[in-house]
C-alpha positions as YAML, in Angstrom:
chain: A
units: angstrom
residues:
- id: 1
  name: UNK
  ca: [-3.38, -95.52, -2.15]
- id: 2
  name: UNK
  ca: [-5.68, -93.68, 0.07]
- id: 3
  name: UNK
  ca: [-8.30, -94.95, 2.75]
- id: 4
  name: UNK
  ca: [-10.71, -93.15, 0.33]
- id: 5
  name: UNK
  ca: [-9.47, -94.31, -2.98]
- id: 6
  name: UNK
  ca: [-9.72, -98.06, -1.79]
- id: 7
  name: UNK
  ca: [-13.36, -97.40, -0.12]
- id: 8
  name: UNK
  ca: [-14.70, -96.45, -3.82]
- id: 9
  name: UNK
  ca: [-13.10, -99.19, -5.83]
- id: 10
  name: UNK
  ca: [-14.09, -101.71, -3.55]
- id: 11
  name: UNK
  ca: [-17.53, -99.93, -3.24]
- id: 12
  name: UNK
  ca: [-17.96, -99.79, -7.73]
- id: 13
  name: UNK
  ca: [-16.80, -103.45, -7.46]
- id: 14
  name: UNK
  ca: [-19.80, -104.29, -5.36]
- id: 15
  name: UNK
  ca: [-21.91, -102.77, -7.88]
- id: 16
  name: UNK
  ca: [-24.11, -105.65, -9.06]
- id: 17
  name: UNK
  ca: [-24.91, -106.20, -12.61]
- id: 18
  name: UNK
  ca: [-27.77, -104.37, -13.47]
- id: 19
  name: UNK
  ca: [-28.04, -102.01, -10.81]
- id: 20
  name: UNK
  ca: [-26.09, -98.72, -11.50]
- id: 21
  name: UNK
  ca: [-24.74, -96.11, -8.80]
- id: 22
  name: UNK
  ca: [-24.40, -92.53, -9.12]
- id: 23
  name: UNK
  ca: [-20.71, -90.77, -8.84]
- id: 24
  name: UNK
  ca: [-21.96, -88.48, -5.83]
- id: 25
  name: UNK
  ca: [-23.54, -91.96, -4.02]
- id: 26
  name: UNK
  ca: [-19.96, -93.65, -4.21]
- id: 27
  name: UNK
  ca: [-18.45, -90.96, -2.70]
- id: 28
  name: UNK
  ca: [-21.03, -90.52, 0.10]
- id: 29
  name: UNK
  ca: [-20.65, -94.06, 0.78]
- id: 30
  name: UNK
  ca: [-16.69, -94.08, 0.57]
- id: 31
  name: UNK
  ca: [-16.93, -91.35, 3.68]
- id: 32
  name: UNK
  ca: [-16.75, -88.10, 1.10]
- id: 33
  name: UNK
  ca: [-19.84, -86.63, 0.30]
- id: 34
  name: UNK
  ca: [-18.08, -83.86, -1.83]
- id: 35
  name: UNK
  ca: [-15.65, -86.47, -3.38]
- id: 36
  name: UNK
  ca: [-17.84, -86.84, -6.71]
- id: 37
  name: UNK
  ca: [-14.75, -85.71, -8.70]
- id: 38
  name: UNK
  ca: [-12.33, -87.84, -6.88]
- id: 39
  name: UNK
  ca: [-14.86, -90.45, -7.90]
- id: 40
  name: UNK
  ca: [-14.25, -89.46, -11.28]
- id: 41
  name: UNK
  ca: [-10.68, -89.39, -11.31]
- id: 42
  name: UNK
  ca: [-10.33, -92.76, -9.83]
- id: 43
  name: UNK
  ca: [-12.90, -94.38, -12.40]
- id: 44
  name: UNK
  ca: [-10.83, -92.61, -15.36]
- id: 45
  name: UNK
  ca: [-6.94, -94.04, -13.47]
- id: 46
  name: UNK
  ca: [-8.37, -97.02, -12.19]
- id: 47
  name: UNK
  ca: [-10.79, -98.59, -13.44]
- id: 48
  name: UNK
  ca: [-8.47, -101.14, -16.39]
- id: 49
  name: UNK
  ca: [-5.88, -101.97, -13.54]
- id: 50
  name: UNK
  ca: [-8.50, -103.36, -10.59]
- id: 51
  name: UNK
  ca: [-11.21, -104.47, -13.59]
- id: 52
  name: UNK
  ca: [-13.88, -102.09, -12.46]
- id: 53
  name: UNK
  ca: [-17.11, -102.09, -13.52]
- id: 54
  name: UNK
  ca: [-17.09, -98.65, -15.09]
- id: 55
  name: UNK
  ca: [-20.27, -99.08, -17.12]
- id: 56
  name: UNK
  ca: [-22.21, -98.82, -13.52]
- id: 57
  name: UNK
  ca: [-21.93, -95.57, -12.72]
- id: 58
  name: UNK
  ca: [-23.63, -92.65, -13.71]
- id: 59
  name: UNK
  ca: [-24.51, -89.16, -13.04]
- id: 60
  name: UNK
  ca: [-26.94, -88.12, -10.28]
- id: 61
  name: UNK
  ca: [-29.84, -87.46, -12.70]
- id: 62
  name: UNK
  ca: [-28.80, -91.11, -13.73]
- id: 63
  name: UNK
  ca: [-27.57, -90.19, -17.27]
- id: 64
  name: UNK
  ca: [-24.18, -91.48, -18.96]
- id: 65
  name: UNK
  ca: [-22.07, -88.97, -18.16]
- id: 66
  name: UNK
  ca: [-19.34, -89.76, -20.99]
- id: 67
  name: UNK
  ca: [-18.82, -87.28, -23.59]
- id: 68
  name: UNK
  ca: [-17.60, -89.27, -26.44]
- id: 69
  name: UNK
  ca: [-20.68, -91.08, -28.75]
- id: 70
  name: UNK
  ca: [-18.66, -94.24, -28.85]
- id: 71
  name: UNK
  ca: [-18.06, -94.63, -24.72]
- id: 72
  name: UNK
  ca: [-22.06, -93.64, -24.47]
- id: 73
  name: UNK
  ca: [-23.04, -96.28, -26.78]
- id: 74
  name: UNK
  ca: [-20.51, -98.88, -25.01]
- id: 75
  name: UNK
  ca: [-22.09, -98.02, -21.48]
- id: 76
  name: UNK
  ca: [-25.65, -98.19, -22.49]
- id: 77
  name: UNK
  ca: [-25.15, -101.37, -24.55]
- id: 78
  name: UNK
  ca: [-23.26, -102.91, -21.36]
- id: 79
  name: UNK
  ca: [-26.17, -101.35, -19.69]
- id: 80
  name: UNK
  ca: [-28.49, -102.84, -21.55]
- id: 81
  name: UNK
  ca: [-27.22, -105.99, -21.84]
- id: 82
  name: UNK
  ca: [-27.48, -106.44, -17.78]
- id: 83
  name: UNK
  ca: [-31.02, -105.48, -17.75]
- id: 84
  name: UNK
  ca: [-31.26, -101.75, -17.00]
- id: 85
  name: UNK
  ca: [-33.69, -99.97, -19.23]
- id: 86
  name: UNK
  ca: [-33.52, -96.36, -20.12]
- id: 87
  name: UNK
  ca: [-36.40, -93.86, -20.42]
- id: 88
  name: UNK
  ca: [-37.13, -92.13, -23.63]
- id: 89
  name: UNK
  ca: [-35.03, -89.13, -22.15]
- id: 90
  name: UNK
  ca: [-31.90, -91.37, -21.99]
- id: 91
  name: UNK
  ca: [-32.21, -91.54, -18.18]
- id: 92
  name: UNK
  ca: [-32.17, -94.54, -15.83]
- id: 93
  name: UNK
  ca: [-34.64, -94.59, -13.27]
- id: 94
  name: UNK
  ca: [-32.13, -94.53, -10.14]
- id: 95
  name: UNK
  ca: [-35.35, -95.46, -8.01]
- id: 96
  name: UNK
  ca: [-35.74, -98.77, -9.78]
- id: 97
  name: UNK
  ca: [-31.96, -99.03, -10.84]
- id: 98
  name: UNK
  ca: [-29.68, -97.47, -8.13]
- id: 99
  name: UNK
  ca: [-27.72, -99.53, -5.76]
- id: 100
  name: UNK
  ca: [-26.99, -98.68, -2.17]
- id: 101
  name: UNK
  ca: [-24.02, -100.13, -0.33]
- id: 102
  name: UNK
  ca: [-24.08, -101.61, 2.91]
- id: 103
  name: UNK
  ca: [-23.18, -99.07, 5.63]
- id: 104
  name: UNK
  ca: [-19.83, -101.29, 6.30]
- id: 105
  name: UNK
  ca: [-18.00, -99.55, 3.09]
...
């Protein structure tokens, strides 16, 4: 596994319930500020084997970013079910929602 690769799942598992973080603002903070799709990738291969919490990330204009109507409705219902509201738009406000890491990641 890569230095990168274990900076963002350790980084997502930090995430805490009802705070979300955006795929770009894990990979900044992993040491990658162009890693977004790496970000991806991992979240796809990884996420069932270290129990990550998927639902928590989102894209930069803090929207799910899942294609598939039944993952959406999972996510926003997990979501939901921590606390984070969405606007009328489907958008969480990132302002009032996002998470930053410490600096140590």
């Amino acid at each position: 596994m890569t230095p990168f690769t274990e900076k963002v799942i350790t980084i997502i598992q930090a995430i805490p319930e009802g705070r979300v973080m955006t795929y770009g603002g894990i990979a900044r903070a992993a040491g990658s500020p162009r890693g977004a799709r790496q970000v991806v990738r991992i979240l796809h291969s990884m996420s069932r084997k270290h129990k990550l919490p998927w639902h928590r990330v989102v894209n930069v204009k803090g929207r799910i970013a899942l294609s598939e109507d039944e993952d959406q409705s999972l996510q926003r219902l997990y979501l939901e079910g921590e606390g984070v509201e969405f606007k009328l738009d489907g958008s969480i406000d990132l302002r009032e929602y996002g998470y930053e890491p410490e600096p140590e990641f």
